[in-house]
C-alpha positions as CSV (number, residue, x, y, z in Angstrom):
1,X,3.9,16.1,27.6
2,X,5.2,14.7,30.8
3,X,4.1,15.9,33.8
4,X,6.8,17.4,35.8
5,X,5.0,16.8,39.4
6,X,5.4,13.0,38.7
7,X,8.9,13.4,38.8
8,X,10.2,16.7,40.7
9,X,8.8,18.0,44.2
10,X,7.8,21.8,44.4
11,X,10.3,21.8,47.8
12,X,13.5,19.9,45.5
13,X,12.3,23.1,42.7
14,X,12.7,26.0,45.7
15,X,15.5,24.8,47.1
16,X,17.6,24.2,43.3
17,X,16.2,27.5,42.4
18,X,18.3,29.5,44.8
19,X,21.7,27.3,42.9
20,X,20.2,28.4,39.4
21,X,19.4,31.7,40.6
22,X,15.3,30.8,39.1
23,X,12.1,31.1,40.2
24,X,10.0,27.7,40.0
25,X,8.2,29.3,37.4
26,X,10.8,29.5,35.1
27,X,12.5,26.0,36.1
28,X,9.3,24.4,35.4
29,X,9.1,26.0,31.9
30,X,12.9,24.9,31.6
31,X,12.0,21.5,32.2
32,X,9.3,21.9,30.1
33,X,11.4,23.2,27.1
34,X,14.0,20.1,28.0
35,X,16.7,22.8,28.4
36,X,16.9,21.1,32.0
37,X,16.9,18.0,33.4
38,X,16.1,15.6,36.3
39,X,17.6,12.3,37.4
40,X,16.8,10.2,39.8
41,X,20.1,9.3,40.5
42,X,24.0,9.2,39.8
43,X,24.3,6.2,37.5
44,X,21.3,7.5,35.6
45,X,23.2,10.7,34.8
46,X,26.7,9.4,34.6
47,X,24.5,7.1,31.7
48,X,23.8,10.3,29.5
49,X,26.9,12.1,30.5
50,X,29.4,9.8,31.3
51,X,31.9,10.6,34.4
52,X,33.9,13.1,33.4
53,X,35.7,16.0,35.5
54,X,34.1,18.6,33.5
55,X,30.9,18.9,31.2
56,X,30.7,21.8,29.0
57,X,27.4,20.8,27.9
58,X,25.8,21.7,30.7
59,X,25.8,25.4,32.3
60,X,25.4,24.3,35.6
61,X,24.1,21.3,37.7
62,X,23.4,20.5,41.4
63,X,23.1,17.2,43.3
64,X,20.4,17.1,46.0
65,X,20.6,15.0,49.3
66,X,17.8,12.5,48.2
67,X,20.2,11.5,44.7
68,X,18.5,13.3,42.4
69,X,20.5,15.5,39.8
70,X,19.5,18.7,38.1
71,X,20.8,19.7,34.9
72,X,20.6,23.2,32.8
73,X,21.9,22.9,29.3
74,X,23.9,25.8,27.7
């Protein structure tokens, strides 16, 4: 299992939890489950995802000052 503090800080989790109306608890166990994501950056998302206008395989997602992208899957 990968550990989730390598990659996300518990500051990045508060402040994305207020966009996807979570608690960190239950963001970590999302990221956990894979049912959302973290990139580091644009490109690395756009990779997955491609750059589209809309992605309706996501629910939601929110782009942080520092680049990294958070993703919840439907």
């Amino acid at each position: 299992m990968e550990n989730i503090a390598d990659n996300v800080h518990i500051g990045e989790l508060i402040a994305i939890s207020k966009v996807f109306q979570l608690n960190p608890y239950q963001m970590v166990t999302l990221l956990e489950n894979g049912e959302m994501e973290v990139f580091e950056n644009k490109e690395a998302f756009f990779e997955k995802y491609g750059n589209k206008e809309t992605y309706e395989e996501l629910s939601d997602w929110c782009e942080l000052n520092n680049g990294k992208i958070f993703t919840k899957t439907k």
